[in-house]
HTML snippet that shows the backbone in 3Dmol.js (N, CA, C, O; Angstrom):
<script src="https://3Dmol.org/build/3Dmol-min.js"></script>
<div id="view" style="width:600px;height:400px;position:relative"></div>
<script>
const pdb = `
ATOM      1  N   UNK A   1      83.393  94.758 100.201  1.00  0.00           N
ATOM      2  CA  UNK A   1      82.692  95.617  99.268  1.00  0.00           C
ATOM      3  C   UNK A   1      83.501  96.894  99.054  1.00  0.00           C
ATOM      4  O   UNK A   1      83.565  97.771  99.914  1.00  0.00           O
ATOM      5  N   UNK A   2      84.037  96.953  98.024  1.00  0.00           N
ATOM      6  CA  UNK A   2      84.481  98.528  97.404  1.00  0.00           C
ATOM      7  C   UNK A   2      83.765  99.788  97.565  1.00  0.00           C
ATOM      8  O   UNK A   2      82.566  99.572  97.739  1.00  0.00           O
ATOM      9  N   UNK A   3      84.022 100.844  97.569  1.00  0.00           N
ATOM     10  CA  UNK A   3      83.583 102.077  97.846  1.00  0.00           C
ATOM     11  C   UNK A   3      84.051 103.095  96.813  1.00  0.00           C
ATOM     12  O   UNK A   3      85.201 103.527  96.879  1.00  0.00           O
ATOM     13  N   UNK A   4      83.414 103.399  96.092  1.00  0.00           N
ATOM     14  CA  UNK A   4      84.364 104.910  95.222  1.00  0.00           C
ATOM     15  C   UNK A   4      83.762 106.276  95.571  1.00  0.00           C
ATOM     16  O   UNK A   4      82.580 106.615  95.624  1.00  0.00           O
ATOM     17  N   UNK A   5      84.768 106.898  95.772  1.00  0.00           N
ATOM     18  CA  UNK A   5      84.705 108.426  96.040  1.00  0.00           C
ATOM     19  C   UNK A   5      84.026 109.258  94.733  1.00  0.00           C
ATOM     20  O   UNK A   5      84.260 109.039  93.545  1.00  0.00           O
ATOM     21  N   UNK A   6      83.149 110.240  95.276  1.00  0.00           N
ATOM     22  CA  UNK A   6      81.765 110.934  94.159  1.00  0.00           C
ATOM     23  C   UNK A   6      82.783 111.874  93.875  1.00  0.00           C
ATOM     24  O   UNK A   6      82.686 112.499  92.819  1.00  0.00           O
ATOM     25  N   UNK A   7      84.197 112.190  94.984  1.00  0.00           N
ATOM     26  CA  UNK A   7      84.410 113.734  93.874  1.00  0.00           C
ATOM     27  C   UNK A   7      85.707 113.459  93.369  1.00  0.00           C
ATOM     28  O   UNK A   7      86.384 114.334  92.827  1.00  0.00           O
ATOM     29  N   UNK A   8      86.171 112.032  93.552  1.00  0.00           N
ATOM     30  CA  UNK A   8      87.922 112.042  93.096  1.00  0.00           C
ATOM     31  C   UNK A   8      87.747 110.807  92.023  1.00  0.00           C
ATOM     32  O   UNK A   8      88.124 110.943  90.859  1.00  0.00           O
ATOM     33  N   UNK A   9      87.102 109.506  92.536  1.00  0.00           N
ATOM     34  CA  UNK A   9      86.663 108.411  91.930  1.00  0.00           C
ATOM     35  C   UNK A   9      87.851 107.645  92.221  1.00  0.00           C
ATOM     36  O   UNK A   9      88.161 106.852  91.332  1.00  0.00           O
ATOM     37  N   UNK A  10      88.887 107.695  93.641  1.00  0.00           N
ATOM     38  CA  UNK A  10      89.242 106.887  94.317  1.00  0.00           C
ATOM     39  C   UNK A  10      88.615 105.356  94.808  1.00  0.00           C
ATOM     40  O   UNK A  10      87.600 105.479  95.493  1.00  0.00           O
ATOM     41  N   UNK A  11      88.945 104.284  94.628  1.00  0.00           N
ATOM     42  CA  UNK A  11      88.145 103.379  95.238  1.00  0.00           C
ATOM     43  C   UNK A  11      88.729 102.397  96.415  1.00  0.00           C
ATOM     44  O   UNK A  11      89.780 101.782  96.237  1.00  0.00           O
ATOM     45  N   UNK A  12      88.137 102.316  97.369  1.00  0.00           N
ATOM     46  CA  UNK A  12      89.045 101.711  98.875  1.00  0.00           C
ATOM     47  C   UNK A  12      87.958 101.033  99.595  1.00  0.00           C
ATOM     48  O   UNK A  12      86.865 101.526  99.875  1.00  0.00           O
ATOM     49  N   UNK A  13      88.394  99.800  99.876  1.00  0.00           N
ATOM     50  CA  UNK A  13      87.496  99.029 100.743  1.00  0.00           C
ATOM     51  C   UNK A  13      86.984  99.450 101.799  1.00  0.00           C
ATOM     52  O   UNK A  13      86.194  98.640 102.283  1.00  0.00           O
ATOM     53  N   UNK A  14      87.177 100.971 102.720  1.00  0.00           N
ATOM     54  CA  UNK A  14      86.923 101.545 103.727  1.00  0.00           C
ATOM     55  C   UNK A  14      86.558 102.645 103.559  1.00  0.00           C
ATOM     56  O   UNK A  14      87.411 103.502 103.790  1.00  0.00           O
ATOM     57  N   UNK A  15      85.272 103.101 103.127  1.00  0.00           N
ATOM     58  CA  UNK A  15      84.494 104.463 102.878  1.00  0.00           C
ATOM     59  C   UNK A  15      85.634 105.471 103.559  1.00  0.00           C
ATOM     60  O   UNK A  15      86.150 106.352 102.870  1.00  0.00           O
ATOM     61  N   UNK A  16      85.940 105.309 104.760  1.00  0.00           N
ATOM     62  CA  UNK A  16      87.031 106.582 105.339  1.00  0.00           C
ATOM     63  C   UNK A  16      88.269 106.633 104.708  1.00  0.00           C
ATOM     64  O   UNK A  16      88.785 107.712 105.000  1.00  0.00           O
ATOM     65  N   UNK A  17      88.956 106.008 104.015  1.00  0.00           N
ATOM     66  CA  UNK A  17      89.922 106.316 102.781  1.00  0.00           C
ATOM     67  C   UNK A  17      89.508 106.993 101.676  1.00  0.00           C
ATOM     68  O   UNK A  17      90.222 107.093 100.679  1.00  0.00           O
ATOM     69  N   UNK A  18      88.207 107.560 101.776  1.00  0.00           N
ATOM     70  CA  UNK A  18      87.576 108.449 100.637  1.00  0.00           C
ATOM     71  C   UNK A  18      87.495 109.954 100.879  1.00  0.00           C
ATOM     72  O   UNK A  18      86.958 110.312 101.927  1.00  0.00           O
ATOM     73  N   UNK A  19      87.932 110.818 100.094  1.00  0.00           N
ATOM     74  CA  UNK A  19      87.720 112.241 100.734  1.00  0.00           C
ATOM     75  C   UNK A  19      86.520 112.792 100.661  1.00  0.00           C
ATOM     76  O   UNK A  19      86.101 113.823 101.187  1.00  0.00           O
ATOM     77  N   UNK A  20      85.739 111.641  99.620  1.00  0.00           N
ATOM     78  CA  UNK A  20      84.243 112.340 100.262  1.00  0.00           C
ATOM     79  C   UNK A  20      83.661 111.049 100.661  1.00  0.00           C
ATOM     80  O   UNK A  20      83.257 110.367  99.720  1.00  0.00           O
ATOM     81  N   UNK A  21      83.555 110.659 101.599  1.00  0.00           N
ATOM     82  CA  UNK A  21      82.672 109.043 102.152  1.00  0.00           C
ATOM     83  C   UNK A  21      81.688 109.190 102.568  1.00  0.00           C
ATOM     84  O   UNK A  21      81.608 110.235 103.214  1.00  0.00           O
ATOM     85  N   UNK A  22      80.475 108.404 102.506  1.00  0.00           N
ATOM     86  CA  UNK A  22      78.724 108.529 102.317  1.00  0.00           C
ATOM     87  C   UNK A  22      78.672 108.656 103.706  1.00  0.00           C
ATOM     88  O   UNK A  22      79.729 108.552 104.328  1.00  0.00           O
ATOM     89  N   UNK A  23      77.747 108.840 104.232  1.00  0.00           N
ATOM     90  CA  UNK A  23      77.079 109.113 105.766  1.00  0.00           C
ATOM     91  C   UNK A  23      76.931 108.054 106.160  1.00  0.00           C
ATOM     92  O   UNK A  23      76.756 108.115 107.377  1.00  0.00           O
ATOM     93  N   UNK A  24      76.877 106.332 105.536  1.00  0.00           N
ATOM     94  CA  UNK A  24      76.788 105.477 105.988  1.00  0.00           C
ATOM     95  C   UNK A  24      77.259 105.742 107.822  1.00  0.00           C
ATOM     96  O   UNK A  24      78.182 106.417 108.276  1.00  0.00           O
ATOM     97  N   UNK A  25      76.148 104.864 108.592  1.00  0.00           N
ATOM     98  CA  UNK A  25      76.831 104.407 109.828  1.00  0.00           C
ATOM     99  C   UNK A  25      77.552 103.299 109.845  1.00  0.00           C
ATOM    100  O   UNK A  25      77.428 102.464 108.949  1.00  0.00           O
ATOM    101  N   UNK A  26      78.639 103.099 111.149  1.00  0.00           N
ATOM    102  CA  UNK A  26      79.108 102.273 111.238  1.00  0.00           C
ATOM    103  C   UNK A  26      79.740 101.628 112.979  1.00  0.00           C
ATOM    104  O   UNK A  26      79.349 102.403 113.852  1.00  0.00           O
ATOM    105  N   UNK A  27      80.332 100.790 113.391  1.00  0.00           N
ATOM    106  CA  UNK A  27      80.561 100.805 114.821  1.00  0.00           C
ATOM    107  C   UNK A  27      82.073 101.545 114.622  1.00  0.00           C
ATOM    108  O   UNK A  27      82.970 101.541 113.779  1.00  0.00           O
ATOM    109  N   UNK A  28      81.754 102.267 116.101  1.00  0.00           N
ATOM    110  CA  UNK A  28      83.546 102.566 116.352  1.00  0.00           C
ATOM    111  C   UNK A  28      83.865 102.107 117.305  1.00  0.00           C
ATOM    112  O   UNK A  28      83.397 102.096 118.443  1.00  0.00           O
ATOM    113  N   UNK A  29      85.317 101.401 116.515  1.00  0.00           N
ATOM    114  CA  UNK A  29      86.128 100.001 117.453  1.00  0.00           C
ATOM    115  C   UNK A  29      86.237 100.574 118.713  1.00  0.00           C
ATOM    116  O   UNK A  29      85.869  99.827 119.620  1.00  0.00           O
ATOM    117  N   UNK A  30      86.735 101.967 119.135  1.00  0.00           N
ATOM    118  CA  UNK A  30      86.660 102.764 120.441  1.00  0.00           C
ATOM    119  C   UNK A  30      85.666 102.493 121.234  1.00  0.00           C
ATOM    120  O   UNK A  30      85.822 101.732 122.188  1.00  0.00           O
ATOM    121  N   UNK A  31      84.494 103.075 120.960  1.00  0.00           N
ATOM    122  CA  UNK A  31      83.039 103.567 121.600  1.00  0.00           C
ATOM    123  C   UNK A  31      82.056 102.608 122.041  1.00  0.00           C
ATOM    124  O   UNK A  31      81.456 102.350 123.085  1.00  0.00           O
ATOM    125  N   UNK A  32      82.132 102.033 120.470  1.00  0.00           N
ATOM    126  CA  UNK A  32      81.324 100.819 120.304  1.00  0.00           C
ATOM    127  C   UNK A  32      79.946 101.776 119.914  1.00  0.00           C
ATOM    128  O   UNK A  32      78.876 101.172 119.838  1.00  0.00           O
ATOM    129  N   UNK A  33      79.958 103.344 119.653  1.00  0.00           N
ATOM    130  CA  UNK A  33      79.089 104.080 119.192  1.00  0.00           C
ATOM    131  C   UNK A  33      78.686 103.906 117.824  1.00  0.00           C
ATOM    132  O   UNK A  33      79.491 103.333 117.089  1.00  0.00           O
ATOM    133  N   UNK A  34      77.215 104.426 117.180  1.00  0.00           N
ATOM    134  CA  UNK A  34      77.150 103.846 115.950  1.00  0.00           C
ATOM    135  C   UNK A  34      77.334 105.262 115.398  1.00  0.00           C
ATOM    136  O   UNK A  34      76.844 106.124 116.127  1.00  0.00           O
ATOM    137  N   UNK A  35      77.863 105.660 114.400  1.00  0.00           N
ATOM    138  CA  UNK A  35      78.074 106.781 114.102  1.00  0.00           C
ATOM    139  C   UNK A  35      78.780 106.690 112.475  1.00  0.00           C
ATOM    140  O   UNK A  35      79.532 105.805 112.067  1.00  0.00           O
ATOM    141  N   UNK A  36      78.224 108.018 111.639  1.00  0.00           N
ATOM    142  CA  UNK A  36      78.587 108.238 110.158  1.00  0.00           C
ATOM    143  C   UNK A  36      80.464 107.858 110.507  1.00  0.00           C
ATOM    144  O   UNK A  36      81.250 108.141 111.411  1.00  0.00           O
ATOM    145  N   UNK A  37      80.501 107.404 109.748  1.00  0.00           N
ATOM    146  CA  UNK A  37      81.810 107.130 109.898  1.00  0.00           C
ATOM    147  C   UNK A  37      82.967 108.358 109.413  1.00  0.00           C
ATOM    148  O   UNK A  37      84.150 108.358 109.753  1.00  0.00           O
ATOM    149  N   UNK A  38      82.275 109.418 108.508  1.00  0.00           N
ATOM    150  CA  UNK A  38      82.909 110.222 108.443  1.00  0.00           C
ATOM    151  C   UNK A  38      83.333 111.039 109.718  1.00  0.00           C
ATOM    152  O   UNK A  38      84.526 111.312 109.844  1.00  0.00           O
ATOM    153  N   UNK A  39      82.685 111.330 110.401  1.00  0.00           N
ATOM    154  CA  UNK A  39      82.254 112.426 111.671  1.00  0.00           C
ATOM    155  C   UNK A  39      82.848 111.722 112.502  1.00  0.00           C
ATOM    156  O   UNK A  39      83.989 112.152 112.328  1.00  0.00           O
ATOM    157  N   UNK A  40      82.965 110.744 113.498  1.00  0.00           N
ATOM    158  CA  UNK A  40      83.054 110.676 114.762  1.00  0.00           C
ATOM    159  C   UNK A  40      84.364 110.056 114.762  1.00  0.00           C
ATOM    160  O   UNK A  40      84.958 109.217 114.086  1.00  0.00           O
ATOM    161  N   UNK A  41      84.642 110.947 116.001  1.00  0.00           N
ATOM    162  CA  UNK A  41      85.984 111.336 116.267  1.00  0.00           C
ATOM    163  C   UNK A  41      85.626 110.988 117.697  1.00  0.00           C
ATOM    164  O   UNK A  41      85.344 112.096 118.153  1.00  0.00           O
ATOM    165  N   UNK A  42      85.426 109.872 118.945  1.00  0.00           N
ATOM    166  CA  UNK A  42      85.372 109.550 120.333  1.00  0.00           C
ATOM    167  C   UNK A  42      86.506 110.012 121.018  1.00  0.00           C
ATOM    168  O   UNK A  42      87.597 109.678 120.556  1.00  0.00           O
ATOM    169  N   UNK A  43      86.472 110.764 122.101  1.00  0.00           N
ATOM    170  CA  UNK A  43      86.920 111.558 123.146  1.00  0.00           C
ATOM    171  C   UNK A  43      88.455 110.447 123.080  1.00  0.00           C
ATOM    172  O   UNK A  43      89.486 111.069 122.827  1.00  0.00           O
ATOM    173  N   UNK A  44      88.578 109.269 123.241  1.00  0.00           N
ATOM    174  CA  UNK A  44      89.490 108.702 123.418  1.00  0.00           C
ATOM    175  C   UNK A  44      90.356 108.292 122.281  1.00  0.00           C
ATOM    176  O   UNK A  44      91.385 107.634 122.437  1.00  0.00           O
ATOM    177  N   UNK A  45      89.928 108.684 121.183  1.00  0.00           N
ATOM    178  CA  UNK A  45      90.295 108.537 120.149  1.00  0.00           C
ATOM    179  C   UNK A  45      91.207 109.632 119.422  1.00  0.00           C
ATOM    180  O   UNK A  45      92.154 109.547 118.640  1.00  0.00           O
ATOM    181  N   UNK A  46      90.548 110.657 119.990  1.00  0.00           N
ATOM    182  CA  UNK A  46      91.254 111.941 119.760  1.00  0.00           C
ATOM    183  C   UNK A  46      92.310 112.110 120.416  1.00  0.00           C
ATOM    184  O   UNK A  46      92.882 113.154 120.105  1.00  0.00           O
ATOM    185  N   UNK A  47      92.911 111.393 121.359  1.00  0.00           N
ATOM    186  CA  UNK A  47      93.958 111.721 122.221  1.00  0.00           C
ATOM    187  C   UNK A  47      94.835 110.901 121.735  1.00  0.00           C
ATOM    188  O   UNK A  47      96.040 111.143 121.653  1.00  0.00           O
ATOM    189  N   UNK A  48      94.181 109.696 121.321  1.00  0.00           N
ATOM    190  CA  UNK A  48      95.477 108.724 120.310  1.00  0.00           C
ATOM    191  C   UNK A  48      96.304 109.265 118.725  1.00  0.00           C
ATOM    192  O   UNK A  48      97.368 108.756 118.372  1.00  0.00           O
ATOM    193  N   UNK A  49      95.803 110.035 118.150  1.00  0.00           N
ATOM    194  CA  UNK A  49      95.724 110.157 116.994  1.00  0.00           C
ATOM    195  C   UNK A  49      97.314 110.435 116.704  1.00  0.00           C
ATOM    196  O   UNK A  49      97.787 111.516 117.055  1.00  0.00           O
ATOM    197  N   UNK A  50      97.929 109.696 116.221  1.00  0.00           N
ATOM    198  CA  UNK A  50      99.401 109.930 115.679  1.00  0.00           C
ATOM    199  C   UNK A  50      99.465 110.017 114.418  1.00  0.00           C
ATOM    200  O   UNK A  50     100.617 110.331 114.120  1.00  0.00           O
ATOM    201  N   UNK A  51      98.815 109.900 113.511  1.00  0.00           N
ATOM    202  CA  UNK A  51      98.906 109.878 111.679  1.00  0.00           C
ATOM    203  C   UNK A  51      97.920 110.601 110.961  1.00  0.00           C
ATOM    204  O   UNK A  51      96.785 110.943 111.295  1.00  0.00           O
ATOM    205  N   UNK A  52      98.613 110.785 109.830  1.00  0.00           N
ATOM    206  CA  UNK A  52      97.312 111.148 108.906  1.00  0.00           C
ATOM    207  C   UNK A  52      98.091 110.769 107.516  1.00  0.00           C
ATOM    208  O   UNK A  52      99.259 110.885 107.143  1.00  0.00           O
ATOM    209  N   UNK A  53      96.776 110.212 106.870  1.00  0.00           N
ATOM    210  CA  UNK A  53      96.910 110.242 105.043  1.00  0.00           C
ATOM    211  C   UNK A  53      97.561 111.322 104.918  1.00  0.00           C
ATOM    212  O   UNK A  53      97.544 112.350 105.595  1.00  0.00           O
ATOM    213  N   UNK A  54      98.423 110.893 103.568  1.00  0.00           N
ATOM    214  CA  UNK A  54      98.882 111.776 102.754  1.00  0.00           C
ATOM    215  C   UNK A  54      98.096 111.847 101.825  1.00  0.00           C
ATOM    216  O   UNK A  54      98.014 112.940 101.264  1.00  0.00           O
ATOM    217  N   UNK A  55      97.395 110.913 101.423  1.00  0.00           N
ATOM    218  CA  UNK A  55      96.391 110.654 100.441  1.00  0.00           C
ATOM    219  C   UNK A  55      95.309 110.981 100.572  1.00  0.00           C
ATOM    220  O   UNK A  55      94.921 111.896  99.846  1.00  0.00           O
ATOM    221  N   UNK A  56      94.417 110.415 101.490  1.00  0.00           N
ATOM    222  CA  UNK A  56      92.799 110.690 101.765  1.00  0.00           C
ATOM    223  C   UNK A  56      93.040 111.901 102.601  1.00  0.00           C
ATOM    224  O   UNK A  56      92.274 112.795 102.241  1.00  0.00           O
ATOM    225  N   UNK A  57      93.955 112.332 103.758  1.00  0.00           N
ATOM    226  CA  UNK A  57      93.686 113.142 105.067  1.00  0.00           C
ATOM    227  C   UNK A  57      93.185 112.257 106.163  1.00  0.00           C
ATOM    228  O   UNK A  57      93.129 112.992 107.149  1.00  0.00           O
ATOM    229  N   UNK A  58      92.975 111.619 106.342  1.00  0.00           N
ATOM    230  CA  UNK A  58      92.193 110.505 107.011  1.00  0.00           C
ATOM    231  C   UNK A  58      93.328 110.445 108.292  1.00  0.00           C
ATOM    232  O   UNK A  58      94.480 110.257 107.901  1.00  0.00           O
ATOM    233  N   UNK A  59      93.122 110.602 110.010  1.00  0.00           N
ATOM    234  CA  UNK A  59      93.672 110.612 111.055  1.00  0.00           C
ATOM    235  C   UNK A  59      93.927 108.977 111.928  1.00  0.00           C
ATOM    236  O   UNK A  59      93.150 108.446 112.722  1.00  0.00           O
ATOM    237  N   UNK A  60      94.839 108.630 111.602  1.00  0.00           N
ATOM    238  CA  UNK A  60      94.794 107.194 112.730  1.00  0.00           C
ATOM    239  C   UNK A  60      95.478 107.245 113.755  1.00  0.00           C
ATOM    240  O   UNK A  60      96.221 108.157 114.119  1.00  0.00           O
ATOM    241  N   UNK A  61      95.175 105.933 114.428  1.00  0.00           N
ATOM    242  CA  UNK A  61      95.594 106.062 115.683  1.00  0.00           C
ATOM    243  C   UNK A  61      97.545 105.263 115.463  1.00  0.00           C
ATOM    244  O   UNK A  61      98.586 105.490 116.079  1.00  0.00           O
ATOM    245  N   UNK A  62      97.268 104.489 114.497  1.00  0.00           N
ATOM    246  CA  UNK A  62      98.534 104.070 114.195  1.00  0.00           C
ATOM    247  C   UNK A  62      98.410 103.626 112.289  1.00  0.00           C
ATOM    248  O   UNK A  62      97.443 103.214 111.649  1.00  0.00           O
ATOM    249  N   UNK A  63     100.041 103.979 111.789  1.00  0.00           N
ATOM    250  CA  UNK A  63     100.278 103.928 110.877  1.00  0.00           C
ATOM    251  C   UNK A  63      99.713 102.787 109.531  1.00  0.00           C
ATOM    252  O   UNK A  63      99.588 103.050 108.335  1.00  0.00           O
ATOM    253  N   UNK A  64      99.395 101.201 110.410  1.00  0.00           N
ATOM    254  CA  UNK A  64      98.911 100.463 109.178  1.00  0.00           C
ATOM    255  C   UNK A  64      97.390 100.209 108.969  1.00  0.00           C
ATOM    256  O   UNK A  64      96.812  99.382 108.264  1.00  0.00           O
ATOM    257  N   UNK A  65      96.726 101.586 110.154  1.00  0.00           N
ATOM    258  CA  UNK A  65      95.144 101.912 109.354  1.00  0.00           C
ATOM    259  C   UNK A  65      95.340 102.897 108.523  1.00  0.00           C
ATOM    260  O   UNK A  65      94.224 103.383 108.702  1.00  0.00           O
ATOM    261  N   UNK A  66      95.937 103.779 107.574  1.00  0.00           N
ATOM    262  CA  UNK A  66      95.864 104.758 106.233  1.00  0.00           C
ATOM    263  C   UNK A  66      96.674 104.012 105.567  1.00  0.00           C
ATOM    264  O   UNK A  66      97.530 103.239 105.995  1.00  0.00           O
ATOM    265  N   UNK A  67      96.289 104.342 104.166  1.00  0.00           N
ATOM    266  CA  UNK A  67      97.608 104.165 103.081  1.00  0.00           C
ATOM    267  C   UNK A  67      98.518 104.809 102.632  1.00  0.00           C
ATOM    268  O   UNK A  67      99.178 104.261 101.749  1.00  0.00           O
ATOM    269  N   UNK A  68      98.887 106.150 103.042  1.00  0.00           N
ATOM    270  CA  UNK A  68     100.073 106.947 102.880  1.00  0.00           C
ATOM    271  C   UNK A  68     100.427 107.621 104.372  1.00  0.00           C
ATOM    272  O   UNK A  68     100.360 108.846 104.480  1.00  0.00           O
ATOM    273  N   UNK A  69     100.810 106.782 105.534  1.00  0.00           N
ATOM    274  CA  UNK A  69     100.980 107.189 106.701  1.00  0.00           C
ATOM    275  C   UNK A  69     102.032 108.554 106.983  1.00  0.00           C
ATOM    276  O   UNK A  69     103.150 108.366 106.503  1.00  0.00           O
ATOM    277  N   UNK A  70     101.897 109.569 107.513  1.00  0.00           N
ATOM    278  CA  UNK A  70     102.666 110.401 107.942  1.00  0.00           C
ATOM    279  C   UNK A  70     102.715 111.036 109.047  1.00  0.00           C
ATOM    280  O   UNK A  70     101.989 112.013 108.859  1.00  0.00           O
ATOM    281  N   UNK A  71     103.183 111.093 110.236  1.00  0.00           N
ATOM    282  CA  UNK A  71     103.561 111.336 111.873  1.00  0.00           C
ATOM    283  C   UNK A  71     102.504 112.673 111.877  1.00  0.00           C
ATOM    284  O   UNK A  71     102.397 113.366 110.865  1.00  0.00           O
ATOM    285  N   UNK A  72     101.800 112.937 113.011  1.00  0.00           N
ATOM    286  CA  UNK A  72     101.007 114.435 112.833  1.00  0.00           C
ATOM    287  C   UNK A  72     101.700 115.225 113.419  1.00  0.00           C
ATOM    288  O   UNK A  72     101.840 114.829 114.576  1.00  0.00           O
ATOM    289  N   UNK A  73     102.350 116.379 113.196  1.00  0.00           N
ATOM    290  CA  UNK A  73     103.402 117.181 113.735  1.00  0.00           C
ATOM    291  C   UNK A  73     102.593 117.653 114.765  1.00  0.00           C
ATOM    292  O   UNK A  73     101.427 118.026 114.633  1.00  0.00           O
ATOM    293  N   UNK A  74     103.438 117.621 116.105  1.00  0.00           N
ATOM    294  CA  UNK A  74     103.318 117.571 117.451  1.00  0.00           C
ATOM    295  C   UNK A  74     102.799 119.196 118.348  1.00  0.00           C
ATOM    296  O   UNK A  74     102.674 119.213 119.573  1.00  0.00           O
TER     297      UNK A  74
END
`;
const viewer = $3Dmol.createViewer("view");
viewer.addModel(pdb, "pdb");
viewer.setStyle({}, {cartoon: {color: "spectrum"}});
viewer.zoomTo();
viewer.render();
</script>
C-alpha cells in the first residue's frame, strides 16, 4: 500500500520515507514495541544509527533502508 506525504505529496511504500508520516502504529523490528512509527527511536536502535536520507531525513541503521543514503557525520 502506497503512502503520500500531506505537505510535499511524495509517495513511498513506507510512511517513514515521508517528511510528514501519519501517527499510524506499527511494530519495531528492534523492540518488537508498537509505536507511531514516526517517533520511536528504541534505546538500541539509537546506538546503531549510521545513515540518514538525503531526501526524507529519515535515520537508518544501514544504507539499503532510505533512498538517498548518506554516512551520519561522526
Amino acid at each position: 500500500m502506497a503512502h503520500t506525504c500531506k505537505t510535499c505529496g511524495a509517495v513511498a511504500e513506507d510512511p517513514g520515507h515521508l517528511c510528514a508520516p501519519s501517527a499510524e502504529t506499527s511494530t519495531c523490528s528492534y523492540c518488537g514495541k508498537n509505536a507511531p512509527h514516526v517517533k520511536h527511536y528504541c534505546k538500541d536502535k539509537m546506538e546503531d544509527l549510521k545513515y540518514v536520507c538525503e531526501g526524507c531525513g529519515r535515520l537508518a541503521t544501514s544504507a539499503d533502508l532510505v533512498c538517498k543514503p548518506s554516512k551520519v557525520p561522526a
